[in-house]
LUMNU-957598 format. One record per residue (C-alpha): residue number from 1; x, y, z. Coordinates in steps of 0.05 Angstrom, whole numbers. Last residue first. Layout:
+------+--------+--------+--------+
! tigu !      u !      v !      w !
+------+--------+--------+--------+
!  NUM !      X !      Y !      Z !
...
+------+--------+--------+--------+
***
This chain:
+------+--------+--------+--------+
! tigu !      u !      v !      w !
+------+--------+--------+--------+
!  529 !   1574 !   1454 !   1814 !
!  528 !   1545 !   1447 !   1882 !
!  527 !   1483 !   1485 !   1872 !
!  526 !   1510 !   1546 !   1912 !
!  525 !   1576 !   1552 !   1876 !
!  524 !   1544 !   1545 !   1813 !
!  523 !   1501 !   1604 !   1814 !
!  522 !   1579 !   1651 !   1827 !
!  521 !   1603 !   1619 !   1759 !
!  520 !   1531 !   1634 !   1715 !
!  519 !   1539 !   1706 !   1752 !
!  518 !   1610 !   1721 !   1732 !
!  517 !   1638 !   1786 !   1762 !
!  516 !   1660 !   1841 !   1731 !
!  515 !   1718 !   1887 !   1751 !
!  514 !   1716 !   1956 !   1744 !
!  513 !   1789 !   1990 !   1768 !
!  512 !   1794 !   2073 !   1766 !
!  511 !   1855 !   2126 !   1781 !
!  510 !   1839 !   2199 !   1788 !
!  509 !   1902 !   2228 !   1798 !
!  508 !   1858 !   2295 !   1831 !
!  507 !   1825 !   2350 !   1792 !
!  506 !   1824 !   2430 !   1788 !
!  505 !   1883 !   2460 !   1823 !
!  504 !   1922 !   2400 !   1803 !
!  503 !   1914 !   2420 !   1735 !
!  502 !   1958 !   2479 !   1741 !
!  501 !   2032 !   2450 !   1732 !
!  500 !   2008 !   2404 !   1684 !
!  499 !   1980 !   2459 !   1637 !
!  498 !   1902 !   2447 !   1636 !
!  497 !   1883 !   2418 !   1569 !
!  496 !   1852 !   2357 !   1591 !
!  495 !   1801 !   2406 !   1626 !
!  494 !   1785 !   2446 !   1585 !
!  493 !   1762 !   2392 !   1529 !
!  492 !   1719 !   2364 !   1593 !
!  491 !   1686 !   2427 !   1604 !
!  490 !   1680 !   2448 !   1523 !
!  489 !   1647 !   2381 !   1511 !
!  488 !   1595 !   2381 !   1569 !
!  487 !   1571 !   2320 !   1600 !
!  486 !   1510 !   2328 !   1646 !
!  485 !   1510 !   2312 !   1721 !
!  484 !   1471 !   2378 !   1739 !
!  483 !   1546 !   2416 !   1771 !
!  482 !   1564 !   2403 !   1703 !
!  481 !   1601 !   2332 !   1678 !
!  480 !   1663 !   2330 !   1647 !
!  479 !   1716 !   2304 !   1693 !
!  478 !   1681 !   2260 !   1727 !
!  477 !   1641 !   2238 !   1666 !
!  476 !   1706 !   2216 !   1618 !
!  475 !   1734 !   2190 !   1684 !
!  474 !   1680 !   2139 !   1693 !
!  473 !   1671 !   2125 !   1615 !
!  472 !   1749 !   2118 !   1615 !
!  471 !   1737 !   2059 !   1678 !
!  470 !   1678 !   2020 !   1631 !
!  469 !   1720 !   2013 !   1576 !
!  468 !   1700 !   2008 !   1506 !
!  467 !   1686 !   2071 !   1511 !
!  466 !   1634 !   2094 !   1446 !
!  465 !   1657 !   2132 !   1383 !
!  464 !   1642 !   2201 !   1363 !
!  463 !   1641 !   2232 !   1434 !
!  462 !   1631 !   2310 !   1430 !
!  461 !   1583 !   2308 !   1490 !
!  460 !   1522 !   2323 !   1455 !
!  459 !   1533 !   2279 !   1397 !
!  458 !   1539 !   2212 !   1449 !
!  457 !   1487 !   2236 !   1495 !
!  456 !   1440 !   2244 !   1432 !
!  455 !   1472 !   2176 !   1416 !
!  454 !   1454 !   2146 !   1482 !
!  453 !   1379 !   2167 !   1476 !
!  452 !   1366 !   2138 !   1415 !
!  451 !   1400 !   2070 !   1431 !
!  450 !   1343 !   2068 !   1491 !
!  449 !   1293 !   2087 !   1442 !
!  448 !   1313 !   2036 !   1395 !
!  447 !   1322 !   1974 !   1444 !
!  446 !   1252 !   1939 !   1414 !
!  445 !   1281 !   1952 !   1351 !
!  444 !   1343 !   1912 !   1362 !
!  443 !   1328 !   1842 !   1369 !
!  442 !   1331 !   1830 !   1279 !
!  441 !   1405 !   1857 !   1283 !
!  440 !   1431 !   1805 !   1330 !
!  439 !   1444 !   1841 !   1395 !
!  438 !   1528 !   1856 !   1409 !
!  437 !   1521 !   1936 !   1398 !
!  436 !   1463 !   1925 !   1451 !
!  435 !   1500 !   1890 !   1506 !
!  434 !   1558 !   1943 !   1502 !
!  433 !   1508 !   1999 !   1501 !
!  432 !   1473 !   1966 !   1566 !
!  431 !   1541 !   1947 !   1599 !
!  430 !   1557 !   2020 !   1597 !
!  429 !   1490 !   2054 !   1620 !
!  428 !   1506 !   1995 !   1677 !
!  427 !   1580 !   2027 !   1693 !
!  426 !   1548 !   2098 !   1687 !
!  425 !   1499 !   2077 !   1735 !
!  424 !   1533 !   2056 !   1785 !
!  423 !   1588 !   2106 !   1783 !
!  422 !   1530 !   2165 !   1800 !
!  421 !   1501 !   2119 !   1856 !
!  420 !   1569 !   2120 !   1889 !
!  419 !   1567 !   2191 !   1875 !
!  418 !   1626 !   2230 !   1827 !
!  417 !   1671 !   2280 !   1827 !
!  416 !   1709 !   2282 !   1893 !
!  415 !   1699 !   2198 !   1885 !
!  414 !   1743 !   2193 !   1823 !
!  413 !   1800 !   2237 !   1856 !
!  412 !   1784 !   2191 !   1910 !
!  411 !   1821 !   2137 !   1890 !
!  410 !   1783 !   2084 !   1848 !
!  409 !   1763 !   2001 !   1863 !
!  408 !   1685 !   1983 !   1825 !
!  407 !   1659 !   1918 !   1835 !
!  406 !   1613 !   1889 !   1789 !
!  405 !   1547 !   1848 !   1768 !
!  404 !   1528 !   1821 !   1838 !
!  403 !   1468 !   1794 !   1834 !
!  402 !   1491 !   1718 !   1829 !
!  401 !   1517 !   1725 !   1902 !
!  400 !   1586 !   1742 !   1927 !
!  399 !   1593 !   1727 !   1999 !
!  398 !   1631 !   1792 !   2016 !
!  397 !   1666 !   1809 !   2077 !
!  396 !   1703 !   1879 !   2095 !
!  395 !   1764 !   1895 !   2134 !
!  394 !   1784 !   1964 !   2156 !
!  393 !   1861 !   1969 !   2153 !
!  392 !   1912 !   1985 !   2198 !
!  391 !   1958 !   2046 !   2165 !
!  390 !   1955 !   2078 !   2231 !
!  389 !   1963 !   2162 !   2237 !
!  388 !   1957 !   2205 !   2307 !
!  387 !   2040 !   2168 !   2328 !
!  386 !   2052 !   2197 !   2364 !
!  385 !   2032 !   2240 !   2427 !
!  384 !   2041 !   2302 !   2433 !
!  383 !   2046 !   2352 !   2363 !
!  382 !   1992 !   2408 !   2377 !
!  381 !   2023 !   2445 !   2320 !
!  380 !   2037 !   2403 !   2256 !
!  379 !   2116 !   2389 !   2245 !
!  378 !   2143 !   2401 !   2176 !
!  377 !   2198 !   2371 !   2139 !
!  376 !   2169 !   2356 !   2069 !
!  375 !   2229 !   2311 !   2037 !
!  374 !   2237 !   2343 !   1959 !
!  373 !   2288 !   2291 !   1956 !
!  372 !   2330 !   2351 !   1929 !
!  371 !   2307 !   2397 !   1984 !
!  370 !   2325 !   2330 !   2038 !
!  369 !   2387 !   2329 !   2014 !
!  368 !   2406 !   2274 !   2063 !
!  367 !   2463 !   2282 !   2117 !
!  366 !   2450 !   2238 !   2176 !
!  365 !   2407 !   2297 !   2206 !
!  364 !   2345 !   2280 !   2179 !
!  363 !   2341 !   2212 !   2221 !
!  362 !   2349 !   2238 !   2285 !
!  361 !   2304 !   2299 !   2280 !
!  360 !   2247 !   2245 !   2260 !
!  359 !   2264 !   2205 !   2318 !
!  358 !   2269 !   2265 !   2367 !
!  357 !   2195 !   2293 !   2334 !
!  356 !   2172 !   2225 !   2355 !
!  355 !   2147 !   2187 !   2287 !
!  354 !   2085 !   2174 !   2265 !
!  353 !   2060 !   2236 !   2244 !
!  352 !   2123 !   2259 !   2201 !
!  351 !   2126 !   2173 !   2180 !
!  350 !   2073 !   2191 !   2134 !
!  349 !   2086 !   2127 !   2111 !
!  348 !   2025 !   2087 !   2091 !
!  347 !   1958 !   2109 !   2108 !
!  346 !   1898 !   2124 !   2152 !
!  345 !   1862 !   2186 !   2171 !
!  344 !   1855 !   2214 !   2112 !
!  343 !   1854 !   2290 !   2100 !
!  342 !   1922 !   2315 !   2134 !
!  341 !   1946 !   2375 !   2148 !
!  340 !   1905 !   2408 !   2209 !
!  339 !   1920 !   2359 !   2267 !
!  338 !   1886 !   2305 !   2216 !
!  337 !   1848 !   2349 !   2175 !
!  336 !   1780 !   2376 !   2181 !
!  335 !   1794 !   2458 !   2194 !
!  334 !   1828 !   2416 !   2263 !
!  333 !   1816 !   2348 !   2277 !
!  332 !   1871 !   2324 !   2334 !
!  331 !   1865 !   2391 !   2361 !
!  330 !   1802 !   2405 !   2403 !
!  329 !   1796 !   2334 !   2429 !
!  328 !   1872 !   2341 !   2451 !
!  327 !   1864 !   2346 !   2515 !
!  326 !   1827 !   2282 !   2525 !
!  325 !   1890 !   2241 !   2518 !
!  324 !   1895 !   2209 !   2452 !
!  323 !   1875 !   2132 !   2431 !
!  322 !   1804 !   2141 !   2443 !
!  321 !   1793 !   2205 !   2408 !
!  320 !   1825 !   2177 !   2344 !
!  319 !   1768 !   2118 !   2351 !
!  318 !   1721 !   2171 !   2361 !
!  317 !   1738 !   2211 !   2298 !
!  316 !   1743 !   2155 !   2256 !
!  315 !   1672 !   2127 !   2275 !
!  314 !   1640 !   2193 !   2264 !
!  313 !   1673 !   2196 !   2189 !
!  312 !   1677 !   2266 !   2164 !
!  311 !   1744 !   2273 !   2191 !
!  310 !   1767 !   2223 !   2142 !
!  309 !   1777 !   2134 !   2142 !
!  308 !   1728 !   2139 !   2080 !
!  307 !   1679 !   2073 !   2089 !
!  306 !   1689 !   2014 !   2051 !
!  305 !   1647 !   1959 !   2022 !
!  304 !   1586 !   2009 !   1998 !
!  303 !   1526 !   1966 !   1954 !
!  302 !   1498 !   2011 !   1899 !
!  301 !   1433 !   1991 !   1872 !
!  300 !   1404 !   1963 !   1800 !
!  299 !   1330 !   1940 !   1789 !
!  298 !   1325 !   1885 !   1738 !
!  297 !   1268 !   1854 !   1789 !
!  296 !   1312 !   1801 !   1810 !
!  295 !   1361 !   1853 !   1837 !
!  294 !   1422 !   1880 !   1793 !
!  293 !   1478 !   1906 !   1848 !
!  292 !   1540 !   1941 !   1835 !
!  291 !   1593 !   1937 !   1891 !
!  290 !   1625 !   1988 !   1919 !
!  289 !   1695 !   2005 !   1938 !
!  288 !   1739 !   2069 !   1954 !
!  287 !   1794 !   2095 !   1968 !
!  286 !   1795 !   2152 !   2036 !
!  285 !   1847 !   2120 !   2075 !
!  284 !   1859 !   2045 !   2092 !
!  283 !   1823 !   1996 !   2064 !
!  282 !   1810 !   1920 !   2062 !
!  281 !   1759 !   1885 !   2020 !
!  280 !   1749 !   1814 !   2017 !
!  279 !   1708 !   1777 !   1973 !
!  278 !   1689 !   1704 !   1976 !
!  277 !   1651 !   1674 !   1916 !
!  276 !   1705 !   1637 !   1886 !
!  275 !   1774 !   1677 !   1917 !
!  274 !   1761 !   1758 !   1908 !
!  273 !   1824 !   1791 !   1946 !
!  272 !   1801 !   1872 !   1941 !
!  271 !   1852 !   1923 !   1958 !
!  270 !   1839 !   2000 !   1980 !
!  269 !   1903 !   2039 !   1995 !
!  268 !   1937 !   2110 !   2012 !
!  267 !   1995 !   2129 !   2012 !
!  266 !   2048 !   2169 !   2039 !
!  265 !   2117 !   2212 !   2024 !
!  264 !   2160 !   2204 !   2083 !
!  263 !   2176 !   2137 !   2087 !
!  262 !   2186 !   2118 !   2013 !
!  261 !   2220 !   2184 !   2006 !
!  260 !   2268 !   2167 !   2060 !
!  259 !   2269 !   2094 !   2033 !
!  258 !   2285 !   2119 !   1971 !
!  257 !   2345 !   2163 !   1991 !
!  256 !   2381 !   2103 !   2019 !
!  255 !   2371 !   2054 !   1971 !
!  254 !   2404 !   2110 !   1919 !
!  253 !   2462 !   2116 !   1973 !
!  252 !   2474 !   2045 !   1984 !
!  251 !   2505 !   2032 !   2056 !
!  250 !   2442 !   2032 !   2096 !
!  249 !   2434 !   2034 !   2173 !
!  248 !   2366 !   2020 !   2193 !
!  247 !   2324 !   2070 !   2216 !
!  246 !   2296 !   2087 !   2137 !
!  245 !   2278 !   2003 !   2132 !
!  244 !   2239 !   2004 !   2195 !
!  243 !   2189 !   2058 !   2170 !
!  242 !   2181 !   2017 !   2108 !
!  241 !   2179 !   1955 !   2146 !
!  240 !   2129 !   1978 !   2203 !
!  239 !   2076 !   2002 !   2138 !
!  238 !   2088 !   1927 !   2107 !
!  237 !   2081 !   1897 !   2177 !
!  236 !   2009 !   1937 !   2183 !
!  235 !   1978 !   1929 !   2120 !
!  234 !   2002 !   1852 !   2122 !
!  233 !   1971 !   1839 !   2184 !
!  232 !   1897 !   1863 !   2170 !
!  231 !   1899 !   1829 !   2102 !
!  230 !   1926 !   1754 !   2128 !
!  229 !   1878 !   1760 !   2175 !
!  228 !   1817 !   1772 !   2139 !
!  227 !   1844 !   1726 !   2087 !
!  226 !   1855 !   1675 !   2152 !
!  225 !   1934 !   1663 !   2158 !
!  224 !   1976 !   1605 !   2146 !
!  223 !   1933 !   1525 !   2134 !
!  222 !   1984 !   1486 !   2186 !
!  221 !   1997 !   1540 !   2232 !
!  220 !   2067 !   1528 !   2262 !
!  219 !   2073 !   1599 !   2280 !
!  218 !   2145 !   1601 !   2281 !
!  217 !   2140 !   1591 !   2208 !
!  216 !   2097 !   1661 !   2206 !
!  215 !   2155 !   1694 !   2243 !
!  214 !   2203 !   1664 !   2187 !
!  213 !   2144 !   1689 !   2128 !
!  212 !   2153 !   1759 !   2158 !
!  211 !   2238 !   1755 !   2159 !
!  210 !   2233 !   1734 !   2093 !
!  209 !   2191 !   1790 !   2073 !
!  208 !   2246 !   1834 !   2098 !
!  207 !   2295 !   1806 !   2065 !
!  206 !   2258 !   1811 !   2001 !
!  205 !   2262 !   1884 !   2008 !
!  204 !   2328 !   1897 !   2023 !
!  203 !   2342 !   1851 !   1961 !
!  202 !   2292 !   1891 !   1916 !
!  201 !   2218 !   1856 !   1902 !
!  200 !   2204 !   1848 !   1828 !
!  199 !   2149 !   1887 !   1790 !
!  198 !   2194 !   1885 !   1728 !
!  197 !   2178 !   1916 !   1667 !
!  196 !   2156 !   1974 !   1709 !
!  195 !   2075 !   1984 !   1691 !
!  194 !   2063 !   2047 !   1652 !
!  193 !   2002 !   2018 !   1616 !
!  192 !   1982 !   1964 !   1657 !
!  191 !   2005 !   1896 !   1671 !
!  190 !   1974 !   1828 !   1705 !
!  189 !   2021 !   1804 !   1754 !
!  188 !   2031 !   1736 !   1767 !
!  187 !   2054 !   1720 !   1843 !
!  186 !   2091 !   1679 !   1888 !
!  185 !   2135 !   1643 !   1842 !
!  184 !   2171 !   1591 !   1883 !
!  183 !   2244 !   1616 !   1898 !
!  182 !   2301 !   1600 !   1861 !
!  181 !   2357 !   1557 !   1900 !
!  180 !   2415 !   1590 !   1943 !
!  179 !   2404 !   1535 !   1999 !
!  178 !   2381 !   1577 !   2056 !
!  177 !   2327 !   1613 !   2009 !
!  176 !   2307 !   1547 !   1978 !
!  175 !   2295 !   1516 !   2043 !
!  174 !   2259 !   1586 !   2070 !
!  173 !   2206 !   1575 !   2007 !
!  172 !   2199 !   1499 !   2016 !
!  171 !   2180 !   1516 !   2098 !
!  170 !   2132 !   1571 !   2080 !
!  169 !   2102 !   1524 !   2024 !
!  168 !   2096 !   1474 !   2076 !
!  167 !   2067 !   1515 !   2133 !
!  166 !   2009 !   1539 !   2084 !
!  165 !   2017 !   1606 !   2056 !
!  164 !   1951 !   1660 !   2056 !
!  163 !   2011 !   1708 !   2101 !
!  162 !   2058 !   1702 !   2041 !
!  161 !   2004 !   1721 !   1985 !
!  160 !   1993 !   1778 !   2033 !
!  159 !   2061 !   1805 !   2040 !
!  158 !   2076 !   1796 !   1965 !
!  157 !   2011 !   1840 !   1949 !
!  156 !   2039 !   1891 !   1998 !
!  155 !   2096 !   1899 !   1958 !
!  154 !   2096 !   1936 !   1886 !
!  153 !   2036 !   1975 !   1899 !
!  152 !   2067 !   1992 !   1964 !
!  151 !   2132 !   2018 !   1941 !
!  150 !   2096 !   2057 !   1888 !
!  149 !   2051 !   2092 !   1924 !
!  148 !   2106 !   2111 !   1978 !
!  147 !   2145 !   2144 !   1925 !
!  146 !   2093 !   2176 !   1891 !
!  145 !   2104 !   2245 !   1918 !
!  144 !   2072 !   2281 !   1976 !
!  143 !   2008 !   2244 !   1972 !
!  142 !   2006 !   2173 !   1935 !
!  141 !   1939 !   2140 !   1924 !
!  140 !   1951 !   2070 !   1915 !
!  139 !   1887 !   2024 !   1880 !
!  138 !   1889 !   1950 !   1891 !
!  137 !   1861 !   1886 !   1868 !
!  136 !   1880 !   1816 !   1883 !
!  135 !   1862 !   1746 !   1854 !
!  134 !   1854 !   1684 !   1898 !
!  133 !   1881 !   1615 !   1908 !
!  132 !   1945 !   1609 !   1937 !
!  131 !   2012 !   1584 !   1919 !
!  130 !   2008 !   1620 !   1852 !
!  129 !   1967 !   1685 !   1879 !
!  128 !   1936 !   1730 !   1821 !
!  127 !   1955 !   1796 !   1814 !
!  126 !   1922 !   1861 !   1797 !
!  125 !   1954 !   1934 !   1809 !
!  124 !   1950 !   2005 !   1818 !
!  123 !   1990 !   2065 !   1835 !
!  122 !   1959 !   2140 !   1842 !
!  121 !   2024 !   2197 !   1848 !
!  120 !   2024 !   2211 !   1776 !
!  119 !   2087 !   2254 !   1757 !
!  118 !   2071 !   2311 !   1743 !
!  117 !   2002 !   2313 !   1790 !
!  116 !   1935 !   2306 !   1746 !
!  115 !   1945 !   2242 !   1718 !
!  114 !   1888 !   2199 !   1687 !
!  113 !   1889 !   2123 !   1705 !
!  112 !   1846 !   2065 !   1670 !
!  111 !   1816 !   2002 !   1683 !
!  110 !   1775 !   1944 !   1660 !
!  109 !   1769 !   1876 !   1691 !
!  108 !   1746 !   1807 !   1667 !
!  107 !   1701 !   1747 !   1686 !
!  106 !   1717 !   1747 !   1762 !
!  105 !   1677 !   1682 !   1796 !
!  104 !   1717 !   1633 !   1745 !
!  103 !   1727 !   1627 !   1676 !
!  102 !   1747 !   1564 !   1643 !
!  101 !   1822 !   1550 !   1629 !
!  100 !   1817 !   1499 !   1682 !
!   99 !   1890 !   1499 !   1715 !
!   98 !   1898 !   1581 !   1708 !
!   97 !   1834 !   1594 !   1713 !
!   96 !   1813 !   1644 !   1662 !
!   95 !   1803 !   1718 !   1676 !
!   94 !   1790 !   1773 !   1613 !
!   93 !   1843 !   1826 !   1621 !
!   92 !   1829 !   1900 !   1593 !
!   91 !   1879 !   1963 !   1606 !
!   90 !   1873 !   2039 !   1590 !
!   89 !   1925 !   2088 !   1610 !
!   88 !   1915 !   2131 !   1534 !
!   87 !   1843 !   2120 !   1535 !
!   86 !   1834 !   2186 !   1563 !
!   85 !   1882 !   2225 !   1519 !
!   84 !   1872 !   2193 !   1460 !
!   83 !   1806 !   2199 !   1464 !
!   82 !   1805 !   2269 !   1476 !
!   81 !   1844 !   2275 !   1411 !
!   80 !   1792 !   2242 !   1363 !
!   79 !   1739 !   2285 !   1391 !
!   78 !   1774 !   2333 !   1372 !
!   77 !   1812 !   2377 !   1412 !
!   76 !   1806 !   2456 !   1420 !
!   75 !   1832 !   2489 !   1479 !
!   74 !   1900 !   2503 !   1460 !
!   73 !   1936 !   2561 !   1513 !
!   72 !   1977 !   2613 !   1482 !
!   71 !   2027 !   2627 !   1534 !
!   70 !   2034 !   2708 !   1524 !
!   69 !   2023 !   2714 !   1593 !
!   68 !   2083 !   2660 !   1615 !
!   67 !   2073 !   2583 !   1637 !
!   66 !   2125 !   2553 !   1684 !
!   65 !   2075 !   2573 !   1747 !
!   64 !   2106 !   2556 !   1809 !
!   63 !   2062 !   2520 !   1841 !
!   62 !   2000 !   2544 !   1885 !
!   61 !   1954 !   2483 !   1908 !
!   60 !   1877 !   2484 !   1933 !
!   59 !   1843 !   2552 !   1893 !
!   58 !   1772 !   2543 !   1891 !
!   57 !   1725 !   2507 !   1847 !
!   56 !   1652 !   2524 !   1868 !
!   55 !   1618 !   2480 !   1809 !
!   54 !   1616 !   2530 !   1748 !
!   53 !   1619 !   2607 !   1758 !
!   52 !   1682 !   2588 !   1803 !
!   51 !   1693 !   2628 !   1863 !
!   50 !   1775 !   2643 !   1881 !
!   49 !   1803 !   2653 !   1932 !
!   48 !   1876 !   2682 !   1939 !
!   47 !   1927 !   2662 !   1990 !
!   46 !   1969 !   2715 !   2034 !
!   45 !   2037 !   2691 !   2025 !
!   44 !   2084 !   2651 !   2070 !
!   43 !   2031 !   2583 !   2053 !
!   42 !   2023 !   2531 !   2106 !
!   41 !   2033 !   2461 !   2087 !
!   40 !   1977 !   2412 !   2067 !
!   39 !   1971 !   2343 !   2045 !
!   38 !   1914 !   2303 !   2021 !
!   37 !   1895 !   2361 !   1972 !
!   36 !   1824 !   2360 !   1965 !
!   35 !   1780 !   2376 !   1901 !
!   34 !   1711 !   2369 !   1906 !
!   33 !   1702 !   2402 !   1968 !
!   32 !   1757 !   2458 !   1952 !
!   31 !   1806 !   2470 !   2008 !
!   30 !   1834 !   2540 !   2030 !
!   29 !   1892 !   2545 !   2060 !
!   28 !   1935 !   2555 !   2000 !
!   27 !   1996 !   2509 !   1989 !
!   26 !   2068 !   2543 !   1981 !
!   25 !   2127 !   2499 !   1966 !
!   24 !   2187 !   2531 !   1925 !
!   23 !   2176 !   2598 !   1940 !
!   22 !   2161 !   2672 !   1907 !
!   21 !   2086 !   2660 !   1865 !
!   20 !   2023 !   2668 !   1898 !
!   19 !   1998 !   2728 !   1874 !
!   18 !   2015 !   2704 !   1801 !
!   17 !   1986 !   2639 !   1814 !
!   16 !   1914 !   2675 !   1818 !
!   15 !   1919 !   2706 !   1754 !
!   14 !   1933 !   2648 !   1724 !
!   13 !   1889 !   2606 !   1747 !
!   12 !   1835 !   2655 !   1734 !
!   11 !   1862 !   2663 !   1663 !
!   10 !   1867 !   2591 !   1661 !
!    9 !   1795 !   2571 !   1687 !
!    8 !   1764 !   2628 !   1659 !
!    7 !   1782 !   2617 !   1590 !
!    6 !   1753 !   2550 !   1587 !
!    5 !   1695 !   2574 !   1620 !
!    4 !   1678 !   2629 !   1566 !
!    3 !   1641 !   2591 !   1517 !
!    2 !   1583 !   2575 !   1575 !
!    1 !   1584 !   2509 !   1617 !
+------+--------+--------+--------+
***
């Protein structure tokens, strides 16, 4: 990237917000590759286009811009700085068993979170199940707010703990419920910068999960739900409670308004439940998860466990197809968005395409301040025959083998940016640094050229000291790297300098998870130990 980018990108940005400028919501039509806006309204004013000199970025999102001519924007941070800001959302847990104290299958996790909307709209989280076996992963990605990111992150773990549940602990958790005494802990959660104190489930919202765990009681299945199962189920019942919970009448105002913005903001989600060597996947939207792979021969591969739920995907488009009339083969994809305003095809809330227009009507009118809720009322053309959106996820299984190094969980603002082969091998050129700043002295020569190389990297990108996490090395290099996959100082300095309210235009939330698997664990599975 020349000297002048930097300047570009604001003046541009600038320039280009001016035109745009005169409401409270305006979105451009036009929709950069690499950087997608999940939802989109249509703007009153001609948009402007922009060409980049330096990837093809083009104008996705027109806010108001706070930022005045004279705004004298600082480009230049140290090293030192950029570190701060990227390893600012950091988190690192290593994994013991609870009873053992020795590791198990999942050795430890790394992740991070970069913001790009004001506030964040990506969630994540990592649990373990008390009742249960099993550790859980997830990555939100909130569109039209975080509400509904939040709200999920903070529940749908609680839903699936429930469903793994034997009819016993079912039975001792409605006893204590019907006599007033504390619950079983379903969950420990494992925090990350930003976290709520409390990741606690609200009154309205517990009452709902007790009315789940009741219909699983009534059941009568001695061992609860299948993983598989228990995922596919609790996607769904969570997205049918959030929707429920906005129908219902509710005397708290401040309960009130969230479950409107709860319903119709959206989300979102990829989750991973890894118990010994079983993995399951389940996703819903355009998340992602692969696996990285280190053969016998040392070679390293990528290994897909979801598939984006999008217009690009042949399998999405025919399922939608099957569950409309024919008629509407022209307009449920349309400019390739879901009835022309939607990129994923799967996702929490999002109650607009869900809902009947009469329902929708309905619940607006029972007085909210739906401008101060900043509640998106807008219904797509070609609106017939609700609901076009499911939040039902695709399930994927996993027999974890000794291979398997790591697992990588990110929103798509990761995936705009970077390859699945691309994230591979960033995560292994990590391990390999990591691996050789921990080699006795007297091994390293033979490692030399390979050290070498990384610190010409190193100086050439502005870096001083290493990541010691794998998820800022991910984000450090999405964010960074030229149209040829090479790190540029004065790109990724750019960048993290964008004024909030014009970053958007340029990146996603781009929020990351690594977590790394123990081979020595996984080998002793299959000899018995």
């Amino acid at each position: 990237m020349s000297s002048t980018v930097s300047y570009w990108i604001l003046n541009s940005t600038r320039n280009s917000i001016a035109t745009l400028q005169g409401g409270r919501r305006l979105y451009s039509r036009y929709v950069s590759n690499r950087n997608k806006l999940k939802w989109r309204l249509f703007s009153r004013v001609p948009p402007t286009l922009n060409s980049s000199p330096c990837g093809g970025f083009t104008l996705c999102k027109a806010y108001r811009h706070t930022s005045t001519e004279e705004d004298d924007f600082h480009l230049q941070l140290s090293p030192e700085q950029i570190n701060e800001v990227l390893r600012a959302g950091e988190s690192t847990h290593k994994i013991l068993d609870l009873e053992s104290r020795v590791p198990n299958s999942v050795l430890r996790f790394e992740s991070n979170q970069l913001a790009a909307n004001s506030p964040v709209e990506d969630r994540r989280g990592v649990a373990s199940c008390l009742q249960t076996n099993g550790l859980m992963f997830g990555i939100f990605d909130g569109h039209g707010g975080h509400a509904c990111a939040q709200a999920v992150s903070e529940r749908l773990f609680y839903y699936v703990a429930v469903s793994l549940m034997s009819h016993q602990t079912l039975e001792h958790m409605e006893g204590a419920m019907e006599s007033m005494k504390p619950l079983l802990p379903i969950l420990h959660w494992l925090k990350h910068p930003g976290d709520s104190i409390y990741k606690d489930v609200t009154s309205v919202h517990l009452d709902h999960l007790r009315v789940y765990w009741q219909e699983l009681l009534d059941l009568h299945m001695e061992m609860g739900l299948s993983i598989e199962e228990a995922l596919m189920y609790s996607f769904q019942r969570l997205d049918s409670d959030i929707s429920l919970e906005i129908q219902a009448p509710l005397e708290d105002e401040v309960t009130r308004n969230l479950s409107l913005q709860v319903a119709f903001s959206g989300a979102t989600a990829c989750m991973a439940h890894v118990d010994g060597i079983h993995l399951h996947v389940a996703n819903a939207g355009d998340c992602r998860a692969i696996l990285g792979v280190q053969e016998d021969n040392g070679m390293w591969s990528c290994l897909p466990l979801t598939r984006d739920h999008n217009a690009w995907n042949q399998a999405e488009l025919s399922r939608l197809k099957r569950e409309h009339p024919e008629s509407e083969d022209r307009t449920i994809i349309m400019e390739d968005r879901l009835l022309g305003v939607l990129i994923p095809c799967r996702a929490f809330g999002d109650v607009q395409l869900k809902w009947s227009k009469e329902l929708q009507r309905s619940i607006l009118e029972r007085g909210f301040n739906t401008e101060a809720l900043n509640i998106y009322q807008f219904t797509p053309p070609h609106y017939y025959t609700p609901p076009y959106l499911t939040a039902e996820p695709e399930v994927t299984y996993h027999r974890l083998r000794p291979q398997d190094k790591f697992l990588v969980l990110a929103s798509d603002g990761l995936w705009d940016m970077l390859s699945n082969e691309d994230v591979v091998r960033l995560v292994v050129g990590h391990l390999a640094e990591a691996d050789w700043h921990k080699t006795d002295l007297a091994q390293r020569p033979a490692n030399l050229g390979l050290m070498q190389s990384l610190l010409l990297q190193r100086k050439a990108s502005g870096l001083h000291e290493a990541d010691q996490n794998a998820a800022t090395r991910l984000i450090r290099h999405a964010i960074g790297n030229n149209e040829y996959g090479e790190m540029e100082a004065e790109r990724l300095a750019a960048m993290l300098t964008l004024p909030e309210d014009l970053a958007r235009m340029y990146r996603d939330d781009i929020t990351v998870t690594v977590v790394y698997f123990n081979s020595e664990s996984i080998g002793a599975y299959y000899k018995g130990g």
